[in-house]
C-alpha positions as CSV (number, residue, x, y, z in Angstrom):
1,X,0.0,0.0,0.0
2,X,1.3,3.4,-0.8
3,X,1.2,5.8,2.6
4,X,1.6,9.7,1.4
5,X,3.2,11.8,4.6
6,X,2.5,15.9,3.4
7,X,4.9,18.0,5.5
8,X,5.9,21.7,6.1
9,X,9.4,23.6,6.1
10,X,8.2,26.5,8.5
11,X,10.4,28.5,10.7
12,X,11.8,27.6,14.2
13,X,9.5,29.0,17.2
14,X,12.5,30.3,18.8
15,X,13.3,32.2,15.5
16,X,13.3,35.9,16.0
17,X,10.7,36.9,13.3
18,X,11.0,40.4,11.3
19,X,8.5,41.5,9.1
20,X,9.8,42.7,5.7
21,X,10.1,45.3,3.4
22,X,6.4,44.9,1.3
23,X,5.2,44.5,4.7
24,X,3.2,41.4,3.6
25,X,5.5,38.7,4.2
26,X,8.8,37.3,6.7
27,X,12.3,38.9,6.4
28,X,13.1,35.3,5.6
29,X,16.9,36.4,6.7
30,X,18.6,34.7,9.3
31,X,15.5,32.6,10.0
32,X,16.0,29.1,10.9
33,X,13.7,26.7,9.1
34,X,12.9,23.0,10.1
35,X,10.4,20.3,9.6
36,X,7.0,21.2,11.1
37,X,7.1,19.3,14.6
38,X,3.4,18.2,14.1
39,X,4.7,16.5,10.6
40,X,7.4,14.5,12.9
41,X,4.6,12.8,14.7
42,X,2.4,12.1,11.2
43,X,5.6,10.5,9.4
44,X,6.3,8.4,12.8
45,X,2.6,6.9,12.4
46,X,3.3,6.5,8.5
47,X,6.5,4.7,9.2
48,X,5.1,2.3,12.1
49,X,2.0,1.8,9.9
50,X,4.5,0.6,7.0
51,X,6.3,-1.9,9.7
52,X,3.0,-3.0,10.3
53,X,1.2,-4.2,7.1
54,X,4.1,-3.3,4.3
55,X,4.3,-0.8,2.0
56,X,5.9,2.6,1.3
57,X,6.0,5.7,2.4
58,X,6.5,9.0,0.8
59,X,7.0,12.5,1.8
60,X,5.0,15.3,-0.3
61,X,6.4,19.0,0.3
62,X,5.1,22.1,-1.8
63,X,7.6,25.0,-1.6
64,X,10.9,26.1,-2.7
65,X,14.6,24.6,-3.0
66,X,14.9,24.8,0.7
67,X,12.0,22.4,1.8
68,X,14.5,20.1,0.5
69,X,16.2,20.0,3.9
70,X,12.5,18.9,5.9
71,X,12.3,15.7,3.0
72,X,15.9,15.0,3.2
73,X,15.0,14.5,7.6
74,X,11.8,12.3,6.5
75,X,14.1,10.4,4.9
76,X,16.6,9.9,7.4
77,X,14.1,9.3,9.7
78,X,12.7,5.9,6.8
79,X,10.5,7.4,4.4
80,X,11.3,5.8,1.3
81,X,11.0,8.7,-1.2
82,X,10.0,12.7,-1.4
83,X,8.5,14.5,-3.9
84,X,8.8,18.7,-4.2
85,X,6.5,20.5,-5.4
86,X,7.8,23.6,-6.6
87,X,6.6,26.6,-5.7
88,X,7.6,29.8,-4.4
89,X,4.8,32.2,-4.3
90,X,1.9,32.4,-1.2
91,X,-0.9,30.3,-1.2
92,X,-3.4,29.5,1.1
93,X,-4.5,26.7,2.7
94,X,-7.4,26.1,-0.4
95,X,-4.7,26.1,-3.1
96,X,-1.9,24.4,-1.3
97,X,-4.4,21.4,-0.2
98,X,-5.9,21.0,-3.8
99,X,-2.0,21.1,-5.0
100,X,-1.1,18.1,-2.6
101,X,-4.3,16.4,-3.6
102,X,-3.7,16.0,-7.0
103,X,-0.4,14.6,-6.0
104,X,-1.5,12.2,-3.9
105,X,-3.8,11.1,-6.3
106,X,-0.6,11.1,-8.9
107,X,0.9,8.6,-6.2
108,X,-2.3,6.4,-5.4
109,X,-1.6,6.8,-2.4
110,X,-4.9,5.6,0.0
111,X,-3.8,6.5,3.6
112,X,-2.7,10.1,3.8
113,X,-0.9,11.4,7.1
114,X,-0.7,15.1,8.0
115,X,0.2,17.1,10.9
116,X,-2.4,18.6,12.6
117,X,-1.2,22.2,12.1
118,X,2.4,23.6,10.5
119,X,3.7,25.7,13.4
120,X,4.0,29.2,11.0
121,X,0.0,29.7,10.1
122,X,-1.5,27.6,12.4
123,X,-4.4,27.4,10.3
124,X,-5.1,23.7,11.2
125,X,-6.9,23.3,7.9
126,X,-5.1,21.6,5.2
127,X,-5.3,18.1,6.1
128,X,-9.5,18.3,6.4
129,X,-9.7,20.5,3.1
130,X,-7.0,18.2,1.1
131,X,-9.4,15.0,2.0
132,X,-12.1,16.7,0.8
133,X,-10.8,17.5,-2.6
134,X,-9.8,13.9,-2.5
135,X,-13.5,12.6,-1.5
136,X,-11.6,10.4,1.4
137,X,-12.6,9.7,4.7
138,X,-10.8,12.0,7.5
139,X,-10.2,12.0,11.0
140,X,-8.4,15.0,12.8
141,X,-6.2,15.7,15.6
142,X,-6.0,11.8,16.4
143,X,-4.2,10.6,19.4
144,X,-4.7,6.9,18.7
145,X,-4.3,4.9,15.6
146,X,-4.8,1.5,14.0
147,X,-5.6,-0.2,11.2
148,X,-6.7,-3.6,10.9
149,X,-8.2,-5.3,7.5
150,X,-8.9,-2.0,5.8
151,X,-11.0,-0.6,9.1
152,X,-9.5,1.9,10.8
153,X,-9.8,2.9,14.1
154,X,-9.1,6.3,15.6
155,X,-8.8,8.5,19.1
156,X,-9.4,11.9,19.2
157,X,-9.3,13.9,22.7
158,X,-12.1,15.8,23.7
159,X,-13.2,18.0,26.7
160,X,-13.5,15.4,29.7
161,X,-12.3,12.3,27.9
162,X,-11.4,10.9,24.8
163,X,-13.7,9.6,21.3
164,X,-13.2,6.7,19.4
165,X,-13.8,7.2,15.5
166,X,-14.0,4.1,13.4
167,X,-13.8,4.9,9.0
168,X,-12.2,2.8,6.5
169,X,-9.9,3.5,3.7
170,X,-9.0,5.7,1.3
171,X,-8.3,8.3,4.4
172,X,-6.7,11.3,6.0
173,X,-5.1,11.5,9.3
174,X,-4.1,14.5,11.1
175,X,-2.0,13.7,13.6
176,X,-1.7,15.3,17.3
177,X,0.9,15.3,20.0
178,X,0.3,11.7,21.9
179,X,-0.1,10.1,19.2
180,X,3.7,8.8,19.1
181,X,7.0,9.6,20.0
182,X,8.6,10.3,16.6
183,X,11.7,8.2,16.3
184,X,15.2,10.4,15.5
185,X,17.0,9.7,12.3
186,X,20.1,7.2,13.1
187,X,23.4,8.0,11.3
188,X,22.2,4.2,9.0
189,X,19.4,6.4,8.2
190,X,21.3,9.8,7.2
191,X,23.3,7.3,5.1
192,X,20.6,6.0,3.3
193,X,18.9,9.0,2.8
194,X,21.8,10.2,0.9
195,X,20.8,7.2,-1.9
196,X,17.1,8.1,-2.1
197,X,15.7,10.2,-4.4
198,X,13.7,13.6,-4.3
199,X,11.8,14.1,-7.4
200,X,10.9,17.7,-8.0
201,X,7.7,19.0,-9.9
202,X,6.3,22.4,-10.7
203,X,2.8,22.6,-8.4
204,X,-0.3,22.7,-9.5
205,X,-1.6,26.0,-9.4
206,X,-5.3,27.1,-8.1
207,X,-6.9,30.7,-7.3
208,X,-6.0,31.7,-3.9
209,X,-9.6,32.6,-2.0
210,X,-7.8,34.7,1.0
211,X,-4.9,37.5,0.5
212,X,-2.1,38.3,2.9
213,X,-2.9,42.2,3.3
214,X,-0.4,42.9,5.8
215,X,1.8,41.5,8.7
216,X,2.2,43.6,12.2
217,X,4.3,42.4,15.3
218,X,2.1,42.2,18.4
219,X,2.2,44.9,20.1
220,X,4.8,45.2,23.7
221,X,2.9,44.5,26.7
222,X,3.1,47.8,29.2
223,X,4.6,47.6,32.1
224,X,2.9,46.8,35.5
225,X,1.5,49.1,38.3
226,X,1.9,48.3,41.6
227,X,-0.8,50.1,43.7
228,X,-0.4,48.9,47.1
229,X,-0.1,46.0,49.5
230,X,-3.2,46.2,51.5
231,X,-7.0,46.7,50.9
232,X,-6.3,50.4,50.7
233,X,-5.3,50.0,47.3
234,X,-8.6,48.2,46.1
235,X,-10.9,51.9,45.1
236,X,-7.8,53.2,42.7
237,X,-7.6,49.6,41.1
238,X,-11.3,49.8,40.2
239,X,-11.0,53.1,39.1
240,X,-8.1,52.1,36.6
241,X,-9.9,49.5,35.3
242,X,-13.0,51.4,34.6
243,X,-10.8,54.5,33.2
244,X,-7.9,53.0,31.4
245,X,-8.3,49.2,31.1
246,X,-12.0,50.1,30.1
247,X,-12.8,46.0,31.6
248,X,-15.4,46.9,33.8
């Protein structure tokens, strides 16, 4: 069975972003980019559903030149093979799933894994919208996974407990922290990654329904008051908050 993996390049939390010059986009500049930690967890559950019933696995990444380096870690990690999608410009989360689904369907692949969210947008989106354009079966944010004679089963956290989802292939799984512990590419696995191949295509291209109209940094927090120790403080502390924090 062919297992598809869809992962993001996106830029390290602990990156210090700058907006740039248009205003619109990242000064991309000193940014640190790695695979999308959510996309760790969804090629782990690929890779032990491959141990577990055959198969192969391979990584889909739409971007530029650079999202090279996230396939080149699936691969080290046991994916078999990556494809690149080349593509440069913005899209959003309707263009970029309908580009990964006609991949998929290029690759026939009938279990899709996704990460729940890439760590940049944090739409939490693409997964959902790229089954759809698919027609496949989805579950989201799962914690739990099997499959078993084309059935699968699923866990999905909710408030107070947990639900159990059951669907059956072709499907889409977007995975969630708890799923797994994703597994860390052994220096074997670097080797070999070295012999497998990355085959690059242009992407698809769709209309884009939502435009990036500007970016701002949030703005600084201001600093703290301290009005007192004792009760005596409690009539100007209402007063501020009616006057200045305008919260009651």
């Amino acid at each position: 069975m062919k297992i598809a993996v869809c992962i993001s390049h996106v830029p390290d939390t602990a990156t210090n972003i700058k907006i740039g010059e248009d205003g619109k986009t990242i000064d991309k500049s000193g940014v640190t980019y790695v695979l999308n930690p959510y996309d760790e967890i969804a090629i782990e559950e690929a890779l032990k559903t491959k141990e577990k019933i055959g198969g192969e696995v391979v990584a889909i990444s739409l971007g530029d030149d650079s999202n090279k380096e996230s396939i080149k870690k699936a691969l080290a990690m046991g994916v078999d093979s990556g494809v690149l999608l080349k593509d440069s410009n913005y899209r959003d989360s309707v263009s970029l799933a309908k580009a990964l689904a006609e991949e998929i369907k290029a690759q026939g692949a009938e279990l899709v894994f996704f990460g729940k969210q890439a760590v940049d947008y944090d739409n939490s989106i693409t997964g959902q919208l790229t089954a759809e354009f698919l027609g496949y079966n989805c579950v989201s944010v799962a914690v739990g996974f099997t499959l078993e004679d084309n059935k699968i089963t699923a866990e999905r956290e909710i408030e107070g407990g947990k639900e159990v989802m059951e669907t059956t292939l072709p499907a889409v799984i977007t995975t969630q922290k708890g799923l797994n512990e994703p597994r860390y590419a052994s220096l074997k696995g670097i080797m070999a990654a070295k012999r497998k191949t990355i085959e690059e295509k242009d992407a698809a291209t769709f209309d884009n329904f939502v435009e990036v109209v500007a970016m701002k940094r949030p703005q600084g927090k201001q600093a703290g008051k301290i009005l007192g120790s004792d009760a005596s403080a409690v009539p100007e502390l209402v007063r501020l908050l009616k006057e200045e924090a305008k919260v009651i």
